[in-house]
C-alpha positions as CSV (number, residue, x, y, z in Angstrom):
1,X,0.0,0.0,0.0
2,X,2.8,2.1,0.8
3,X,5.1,1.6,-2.2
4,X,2.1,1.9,-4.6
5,X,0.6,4.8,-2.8
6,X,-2.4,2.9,-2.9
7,X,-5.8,2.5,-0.2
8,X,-6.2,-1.1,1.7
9,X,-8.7,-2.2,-0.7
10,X,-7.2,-1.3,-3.8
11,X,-4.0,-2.9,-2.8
12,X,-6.1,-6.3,-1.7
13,X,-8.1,-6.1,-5.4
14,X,-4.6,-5.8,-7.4
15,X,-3.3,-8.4,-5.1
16,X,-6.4,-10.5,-6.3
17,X,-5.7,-10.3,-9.9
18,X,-2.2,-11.2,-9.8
19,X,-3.3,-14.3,-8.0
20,X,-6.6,-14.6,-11.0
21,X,-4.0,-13.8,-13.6
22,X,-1.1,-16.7,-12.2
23,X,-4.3,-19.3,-11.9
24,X,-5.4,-18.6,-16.0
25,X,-2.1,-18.8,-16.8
26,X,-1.7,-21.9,-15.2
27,X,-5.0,-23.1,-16.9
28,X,-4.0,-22.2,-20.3
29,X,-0.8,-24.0,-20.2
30,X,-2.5,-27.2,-19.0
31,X,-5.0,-26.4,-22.0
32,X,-7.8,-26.6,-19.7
33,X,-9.2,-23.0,-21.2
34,X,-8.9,-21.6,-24.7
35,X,-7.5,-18.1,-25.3
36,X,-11.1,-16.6,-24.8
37,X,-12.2,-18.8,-21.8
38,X,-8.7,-17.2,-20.3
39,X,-9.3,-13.5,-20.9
40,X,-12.9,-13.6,-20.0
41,X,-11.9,-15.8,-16.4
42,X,-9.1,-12.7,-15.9
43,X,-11.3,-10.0,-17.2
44,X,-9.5,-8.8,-19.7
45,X,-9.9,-8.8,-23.2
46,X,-8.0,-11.5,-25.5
47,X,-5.9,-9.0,-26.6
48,X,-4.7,-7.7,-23.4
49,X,-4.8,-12.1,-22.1
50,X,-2.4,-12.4,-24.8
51,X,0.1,-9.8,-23.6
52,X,-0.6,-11.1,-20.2
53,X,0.4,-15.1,-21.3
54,X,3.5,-13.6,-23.6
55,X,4.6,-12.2,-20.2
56,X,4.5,-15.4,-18.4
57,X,6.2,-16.9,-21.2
58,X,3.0,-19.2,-22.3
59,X,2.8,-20.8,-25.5
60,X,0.0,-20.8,-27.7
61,X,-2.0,-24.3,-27.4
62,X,-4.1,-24.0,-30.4
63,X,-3.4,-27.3,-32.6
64,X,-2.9,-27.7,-35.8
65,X,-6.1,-29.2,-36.9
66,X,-7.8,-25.6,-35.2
67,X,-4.9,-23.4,-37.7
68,X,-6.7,-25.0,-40.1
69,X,-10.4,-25.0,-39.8
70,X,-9.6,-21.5,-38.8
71,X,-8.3,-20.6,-42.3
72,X,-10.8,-22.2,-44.0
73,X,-13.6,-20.3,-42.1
74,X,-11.9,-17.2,-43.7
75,X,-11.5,-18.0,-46.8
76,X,-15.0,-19.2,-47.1
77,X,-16.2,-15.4,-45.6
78,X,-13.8,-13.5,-47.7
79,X,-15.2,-16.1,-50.8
């Protein structure tokens, strides 16, 4: 509270989503959430869960077989 200059329960809320943030991490790496599952669990957007999983090092877990029916949903949209 000191260091951040920061009232009692704004310090115990950003201590909260550190610990929120560490726990999606951890279920993204297991692959136990997809990339919107995570950001939506950490209240963030996907953009922003991205940065945060890029930070802790995560890798992406989409497979291969996902790449793909991913590209073909595009294609078909952009005709």
């Amino acid at each position: 509270m000191r260091i951040e200059k920061v009232d009692e329960s704004t310090a115990i809320r950003q201590l909260l989503a550190l610990g929120v943030e560490d726990y999606v991490v951890k279920l993204y790496r297991e692959g136990k959430v997809t990339l919107g599952e995570a950001s939506t669990l950490a209240s963030v957007s996907p953009r922003e869960m991205i940065d945060i999983l890029l930070a802790h090092g995560a890798k992406g877990n989409i497979r291969l077989d996902q790449q793909r029916k991913a590209i073909e949903f595009i294609n078909k949209r952009l005709g």
